[in-house]
C-alpha positions as CSV (number, residue, x, y, z in Angstrom):
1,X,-144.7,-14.2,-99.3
2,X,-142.6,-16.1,-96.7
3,X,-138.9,-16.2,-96.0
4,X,-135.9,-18.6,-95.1
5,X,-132.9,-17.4,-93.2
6,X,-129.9,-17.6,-94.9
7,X,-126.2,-16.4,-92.9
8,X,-129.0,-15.5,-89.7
9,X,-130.4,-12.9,-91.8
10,X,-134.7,-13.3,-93.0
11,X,-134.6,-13.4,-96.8
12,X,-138.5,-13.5,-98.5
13,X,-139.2,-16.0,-100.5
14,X,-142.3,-16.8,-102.4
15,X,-144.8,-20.6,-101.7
16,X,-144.3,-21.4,-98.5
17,X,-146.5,-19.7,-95.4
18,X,-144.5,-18.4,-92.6
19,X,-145.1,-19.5,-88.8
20,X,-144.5,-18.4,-85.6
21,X,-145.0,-20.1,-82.2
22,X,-144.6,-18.5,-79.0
23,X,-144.1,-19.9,-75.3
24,X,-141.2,-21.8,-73.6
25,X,-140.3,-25.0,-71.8
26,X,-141.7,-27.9,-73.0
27,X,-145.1,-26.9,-74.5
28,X,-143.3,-25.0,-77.1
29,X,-140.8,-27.3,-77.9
30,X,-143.5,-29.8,-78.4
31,X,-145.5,-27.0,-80.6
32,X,-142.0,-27.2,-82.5
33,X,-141.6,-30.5,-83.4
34,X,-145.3,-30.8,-85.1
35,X,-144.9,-26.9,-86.9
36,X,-141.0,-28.0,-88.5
37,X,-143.0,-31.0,-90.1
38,X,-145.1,-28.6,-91.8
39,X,-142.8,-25.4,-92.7
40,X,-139.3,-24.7,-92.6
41,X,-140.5,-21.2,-92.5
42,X,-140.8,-21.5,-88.7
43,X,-139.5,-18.7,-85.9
44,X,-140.1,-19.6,-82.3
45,X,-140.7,-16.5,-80.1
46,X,-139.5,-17.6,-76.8
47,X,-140.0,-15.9,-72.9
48,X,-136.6,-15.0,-71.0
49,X,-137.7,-15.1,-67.3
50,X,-136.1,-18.8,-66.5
51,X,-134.9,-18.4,-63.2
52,X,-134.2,-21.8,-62.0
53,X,-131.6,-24.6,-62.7
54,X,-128.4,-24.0,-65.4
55,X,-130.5,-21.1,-66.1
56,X,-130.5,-19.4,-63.2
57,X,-127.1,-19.9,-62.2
58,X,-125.8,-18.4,-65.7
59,X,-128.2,-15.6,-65.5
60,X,-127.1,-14.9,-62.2
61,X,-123.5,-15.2,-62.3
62,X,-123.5,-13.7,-65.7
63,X,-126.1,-11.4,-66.2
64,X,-127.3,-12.8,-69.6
65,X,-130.3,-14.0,-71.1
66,X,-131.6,-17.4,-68.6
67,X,-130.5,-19.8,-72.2
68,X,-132.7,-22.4,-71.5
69,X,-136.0,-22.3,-72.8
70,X,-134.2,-20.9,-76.0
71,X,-131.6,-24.3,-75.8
72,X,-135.1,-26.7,-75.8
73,X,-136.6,-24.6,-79.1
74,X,-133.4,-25.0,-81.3
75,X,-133.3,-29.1,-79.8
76,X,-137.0,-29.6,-80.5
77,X,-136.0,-27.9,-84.5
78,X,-133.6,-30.4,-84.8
79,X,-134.0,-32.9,-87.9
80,X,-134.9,-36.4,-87.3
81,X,-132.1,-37.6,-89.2
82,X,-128.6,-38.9,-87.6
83,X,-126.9,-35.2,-87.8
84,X,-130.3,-33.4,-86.0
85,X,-131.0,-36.4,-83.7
86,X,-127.0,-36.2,-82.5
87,X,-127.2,-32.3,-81.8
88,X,-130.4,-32.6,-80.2
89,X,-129.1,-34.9,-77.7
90,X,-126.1,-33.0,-77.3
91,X,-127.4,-29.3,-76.7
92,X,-129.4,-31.2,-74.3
93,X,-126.8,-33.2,-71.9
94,X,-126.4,-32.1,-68.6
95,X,-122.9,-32.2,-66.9
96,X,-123.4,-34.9,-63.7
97,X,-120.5,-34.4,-60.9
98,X,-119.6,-33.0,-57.8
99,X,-118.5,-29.8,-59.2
100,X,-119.4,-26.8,-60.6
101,X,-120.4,-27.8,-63.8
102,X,-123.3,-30.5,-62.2
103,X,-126.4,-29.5,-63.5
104,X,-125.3,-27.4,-66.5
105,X,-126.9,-28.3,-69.8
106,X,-123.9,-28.1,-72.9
107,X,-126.6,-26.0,-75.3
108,X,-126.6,-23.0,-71.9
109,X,-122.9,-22.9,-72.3
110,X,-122.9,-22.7,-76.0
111,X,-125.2,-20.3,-76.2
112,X,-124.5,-17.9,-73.7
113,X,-120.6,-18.2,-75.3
114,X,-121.7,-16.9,-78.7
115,X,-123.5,-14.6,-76.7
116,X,-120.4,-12.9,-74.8
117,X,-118.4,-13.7,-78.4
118,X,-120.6,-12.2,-80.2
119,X,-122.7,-9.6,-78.5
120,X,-126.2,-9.8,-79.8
121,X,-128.3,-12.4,-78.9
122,X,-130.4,-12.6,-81.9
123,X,-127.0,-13.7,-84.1
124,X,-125.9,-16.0,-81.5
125,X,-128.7,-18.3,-81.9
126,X,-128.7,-18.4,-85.5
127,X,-125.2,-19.4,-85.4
128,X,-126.3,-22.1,-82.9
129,X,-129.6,-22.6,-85.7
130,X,-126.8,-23.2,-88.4
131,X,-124.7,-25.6,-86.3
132,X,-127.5,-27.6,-85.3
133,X,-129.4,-27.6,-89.1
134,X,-132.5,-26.5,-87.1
135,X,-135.2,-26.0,-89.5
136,X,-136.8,-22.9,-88.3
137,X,-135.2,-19.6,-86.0
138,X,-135.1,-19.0,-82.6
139,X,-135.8,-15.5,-80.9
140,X,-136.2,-14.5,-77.4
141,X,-139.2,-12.2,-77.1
142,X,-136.8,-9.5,-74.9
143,X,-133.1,-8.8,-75.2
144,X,-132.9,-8.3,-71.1
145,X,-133.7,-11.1,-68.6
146,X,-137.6,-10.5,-67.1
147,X,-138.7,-12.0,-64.0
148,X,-142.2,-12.9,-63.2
149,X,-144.1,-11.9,-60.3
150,X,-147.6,-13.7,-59.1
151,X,-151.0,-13.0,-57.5
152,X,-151.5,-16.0,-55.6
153,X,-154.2,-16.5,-53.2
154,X,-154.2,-19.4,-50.6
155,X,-150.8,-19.8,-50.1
156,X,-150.7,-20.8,-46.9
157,X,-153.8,-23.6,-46.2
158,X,-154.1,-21.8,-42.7
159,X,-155.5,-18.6,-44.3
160,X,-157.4,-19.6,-47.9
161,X,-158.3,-16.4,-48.6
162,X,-154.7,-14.5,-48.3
163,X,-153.7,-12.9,-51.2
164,X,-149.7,-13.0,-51.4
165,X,-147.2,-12.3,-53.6
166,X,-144.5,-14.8,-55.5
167,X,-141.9,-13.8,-57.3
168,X,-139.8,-16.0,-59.9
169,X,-140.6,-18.6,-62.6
170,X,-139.5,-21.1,-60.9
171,X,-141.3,-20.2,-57.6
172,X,-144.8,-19.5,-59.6
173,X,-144.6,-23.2,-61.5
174,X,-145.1,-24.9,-58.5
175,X,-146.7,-22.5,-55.9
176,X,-149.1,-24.0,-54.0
177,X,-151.9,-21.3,-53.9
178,X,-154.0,-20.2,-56.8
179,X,-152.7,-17.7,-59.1
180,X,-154.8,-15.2,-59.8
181,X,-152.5,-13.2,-62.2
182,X,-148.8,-12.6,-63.5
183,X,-146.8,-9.2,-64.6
184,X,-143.3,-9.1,-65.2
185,X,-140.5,-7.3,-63.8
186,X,-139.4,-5.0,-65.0
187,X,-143.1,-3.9,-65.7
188,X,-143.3,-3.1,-70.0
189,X,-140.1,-4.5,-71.2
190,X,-138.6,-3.6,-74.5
191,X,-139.2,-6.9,-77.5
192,X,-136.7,-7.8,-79.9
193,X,-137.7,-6.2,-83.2
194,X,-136.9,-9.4,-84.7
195,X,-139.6,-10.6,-82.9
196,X,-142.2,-8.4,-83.1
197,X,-141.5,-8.2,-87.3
198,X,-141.9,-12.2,-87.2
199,X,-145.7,-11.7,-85.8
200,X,-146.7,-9.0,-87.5
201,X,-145.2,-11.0,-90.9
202,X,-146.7,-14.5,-90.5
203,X,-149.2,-16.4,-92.1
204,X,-150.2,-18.0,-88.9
205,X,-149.2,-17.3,-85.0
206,X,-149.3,-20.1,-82.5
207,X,-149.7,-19.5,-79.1
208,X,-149.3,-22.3,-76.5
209,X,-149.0,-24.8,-75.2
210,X,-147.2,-24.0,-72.3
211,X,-147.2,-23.6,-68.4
212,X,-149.8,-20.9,-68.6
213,X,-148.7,-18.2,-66.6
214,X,-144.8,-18.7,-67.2
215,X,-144.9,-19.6,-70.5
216,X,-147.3,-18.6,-72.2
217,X,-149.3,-15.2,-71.0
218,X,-146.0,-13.2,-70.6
219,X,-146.1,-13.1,-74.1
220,X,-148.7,-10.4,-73.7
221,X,-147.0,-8.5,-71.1
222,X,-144.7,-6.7,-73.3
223,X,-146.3,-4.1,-74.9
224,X,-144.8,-4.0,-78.3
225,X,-145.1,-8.3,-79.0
226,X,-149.0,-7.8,-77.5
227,X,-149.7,-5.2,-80.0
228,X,-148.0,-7.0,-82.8
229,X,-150.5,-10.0,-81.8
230,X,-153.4,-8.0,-81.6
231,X,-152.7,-5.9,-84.9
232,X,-151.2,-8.8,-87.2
233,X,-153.2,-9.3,-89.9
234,X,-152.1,-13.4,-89.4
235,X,-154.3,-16.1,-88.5
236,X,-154.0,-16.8,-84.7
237,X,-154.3,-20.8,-83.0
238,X,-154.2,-21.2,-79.3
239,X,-153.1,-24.6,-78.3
240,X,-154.5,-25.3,-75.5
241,X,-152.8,-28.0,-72.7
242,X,-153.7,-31.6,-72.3
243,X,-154.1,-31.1,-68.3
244,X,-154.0,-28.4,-65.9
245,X,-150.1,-28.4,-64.5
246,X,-149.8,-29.4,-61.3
247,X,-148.7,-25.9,-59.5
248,X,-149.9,-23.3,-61.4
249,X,-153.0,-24.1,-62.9
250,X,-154.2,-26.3,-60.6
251,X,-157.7,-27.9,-60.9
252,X,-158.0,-25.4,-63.8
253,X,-160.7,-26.4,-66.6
254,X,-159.8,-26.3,-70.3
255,X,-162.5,-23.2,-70.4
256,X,-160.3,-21.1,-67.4
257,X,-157.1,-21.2,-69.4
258,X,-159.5,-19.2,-72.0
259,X,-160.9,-16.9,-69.6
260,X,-157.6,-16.0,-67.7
261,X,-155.7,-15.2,-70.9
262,X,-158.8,-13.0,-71.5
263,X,-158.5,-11.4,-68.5
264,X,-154.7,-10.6,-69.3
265,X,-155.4,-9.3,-72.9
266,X,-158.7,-8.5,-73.1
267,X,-158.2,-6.8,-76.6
268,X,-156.5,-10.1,-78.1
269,X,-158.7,-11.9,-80.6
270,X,-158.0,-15.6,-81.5
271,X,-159.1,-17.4,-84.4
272,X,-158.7,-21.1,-83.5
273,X,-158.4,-22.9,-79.9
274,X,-156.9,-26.7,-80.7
275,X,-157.7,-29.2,-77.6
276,X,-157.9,-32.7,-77.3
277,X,-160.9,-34.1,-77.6
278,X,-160.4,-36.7,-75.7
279,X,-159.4,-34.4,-72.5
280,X,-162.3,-32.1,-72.5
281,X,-164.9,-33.0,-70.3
282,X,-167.3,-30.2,-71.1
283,X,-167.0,-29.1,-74.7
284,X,-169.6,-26.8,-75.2
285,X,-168.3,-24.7,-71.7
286,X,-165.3,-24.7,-74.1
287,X,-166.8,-23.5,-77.4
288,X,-168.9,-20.6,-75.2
289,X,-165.3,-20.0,-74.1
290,X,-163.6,-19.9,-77.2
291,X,-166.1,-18.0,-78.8
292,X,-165.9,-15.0,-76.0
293,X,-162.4,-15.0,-77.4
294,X,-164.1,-14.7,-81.0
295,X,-162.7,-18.7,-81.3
296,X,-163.7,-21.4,-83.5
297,X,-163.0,-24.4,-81.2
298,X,-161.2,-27.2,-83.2
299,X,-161.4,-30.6,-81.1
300,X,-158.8,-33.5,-81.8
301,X,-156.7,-36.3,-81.5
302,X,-153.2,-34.5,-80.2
303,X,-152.1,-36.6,-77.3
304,X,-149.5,-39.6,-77.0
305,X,-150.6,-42.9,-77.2
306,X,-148.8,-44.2,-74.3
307,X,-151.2,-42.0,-72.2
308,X,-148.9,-39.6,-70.5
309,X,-149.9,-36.2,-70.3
310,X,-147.9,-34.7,-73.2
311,X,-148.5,-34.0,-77.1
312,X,-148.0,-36.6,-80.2
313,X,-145.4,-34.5,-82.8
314,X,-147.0,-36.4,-85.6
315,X,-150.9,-36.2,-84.0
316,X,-150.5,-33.0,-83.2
317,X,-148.7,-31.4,-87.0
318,X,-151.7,-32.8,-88.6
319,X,-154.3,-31.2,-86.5
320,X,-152.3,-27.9,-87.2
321,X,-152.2,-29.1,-91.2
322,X,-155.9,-29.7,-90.9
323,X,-156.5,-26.0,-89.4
324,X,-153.9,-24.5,-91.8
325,X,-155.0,-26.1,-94.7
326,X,-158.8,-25.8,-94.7
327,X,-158.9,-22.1,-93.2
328,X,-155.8,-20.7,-94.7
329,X,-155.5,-17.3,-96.9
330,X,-152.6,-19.7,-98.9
331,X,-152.6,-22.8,-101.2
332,X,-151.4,-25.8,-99.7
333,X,-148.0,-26.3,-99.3
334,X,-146.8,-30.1,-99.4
């Protein structure tokens, strides 16, 4: 049994399997746009630790939630007709001028509005859902801003073998050094039951894409989401990127992504790793990989056509049909 959300509230309903993606930034939004083509029983889990940008500068001055990451899922569930395509754009804009508003994204300064208006962070964004027609929910996986702090070695090219110590999402993304691991501040952080319930309850959970260590491994670095993963009875996929980001996972193989999430959550199971086929230059490093994971690896066709490093929505929802639909506990659904 699934569920819709009607006034911001979950309500079960029977047919259609439930889904829930976790991550941030981009990688999740573009997780978004292929899932909402298959479900519109679709709740985006998504990490608080933002720290740059708008963000930042709300967070800061205001002490709230960084909005950002949240403001990209509820674009990226916009519809693709006029009324979803004009909200998408607009949530999006970004202020240009030579004041204090230069820089600040329109769907920060809704959000974190409802926000101070309303006082709970988990209604706010389903009155921005509503307003926007988004087909699916958003949640943040904490209700108080996190920071993440890195383990990077080779920081400075003078001394290669320096372990040293970076602190911020922002800073981590594009860090020179290799990161060796992440943790967040504070350490353990309390998840949004909301959340937690929406992993426990789905049919499938989707991890990734995502900048690895900012996006998607603090997922498992609060305790109560990681057990959720690693007790829910739901099928898990782990998208993996299409290249290593420039920054963080630098010269990274598809195969190290698997073994540093391992490393992270070494009592996390997965059930599916999704690459692109065309991308991998060693697939059976990869299977051994996945497998170690307890993985079936699932290679295919997910990138853009134009050949820039990002996922195809359409490419990309049918791989995740194809998965769904010929290893799912449920009938199919369209």
């Amino acid at each position: 049994m699934a569920s819709h959300i009607v006034a911001g509230r979950q309500v079960r309903r029977r047919g259609a399997p439930q889904i829930t993606a976790l991550g941030g930034g981009q990688g999740l939004a573009a997780s978004l746009r292929a899932l909402r083509r298959l479900t519109g029983e679709l709740t985006a889990v998504v990490t608080v630790a933002d720290n740059g940008g708008s963000s930042g500068r709300l967070r800061t001055e205001l002490g709230v939630l960084p909005p950002g990451d949240l403001r990209k899922a509820l674009a990226a569930l916009c519809g693709d007709d006029e009324w979803g395509r004009t909200w998408s754009e607009v949530i999006q804009h970004r202020f240009q001028s030579d004041g204090d508003l230069h820089g600040h994204a329109v769907g920060n300064l809704l959000i974190v509005a409802l926000w101070e208006k309303l006082g709970d962070p988990v209604e706010a964004l389903a009155y921005v859902g509503r307003l926007l027609g988004a087909h699916g929910r958003v949640l943040p996986m904490s209700a108080v801003p996190l920071d993440i702090e890195a383990t990077v070695r080779g920081l400075d090219p003078g001394a290669p073998d320096r372990v040293d110590t970076v602190r911020g999402q922002a800073e981590v993304a594009v860090t020179t050094g290799e990161v060796e691991s992440v943790r967040l501040l504070p350490q353990d952080p309390p998840a949004v039951p909301e959340a937690v319930a929406a992993v426990r309850d789905a049919d499938w959970v989707v991890l990734g894409p995502g900048s690895w260590f900012t996006s998607v491994l603090p997922h498992l670095m609060v305790p109560e989401l990681r057990d959720a993963l690693v007790e829910t009875r739901s099928r898990k996929v782990l998208a993996l990127n299409l290249v290593a980001q420039p920054g963080e996972t630098e010269g990274f193989s598809p195969q190290r992504h698997l073994e540093v999430l391992g490393a992270h959550a070494p009592d996390l199971s997965v059930d599916f790793v999704l690459a692109n086929e065309a991308t991998v230059a060693d697939p059976e490093a990869l299977r051994s990989a996945a497998k170690r994971l307890g993985a079936e690896l699932v290679l295919d066709n997910v990138a853009a056509p134009d050949g820039s490093p990002r996922h195809d929505p359409e490419l990309l929802a049918a791989a995740y049909d194809r998965i769904f639909r010929t290893h799912g506990r449920i009938a199919p659904w369209r």
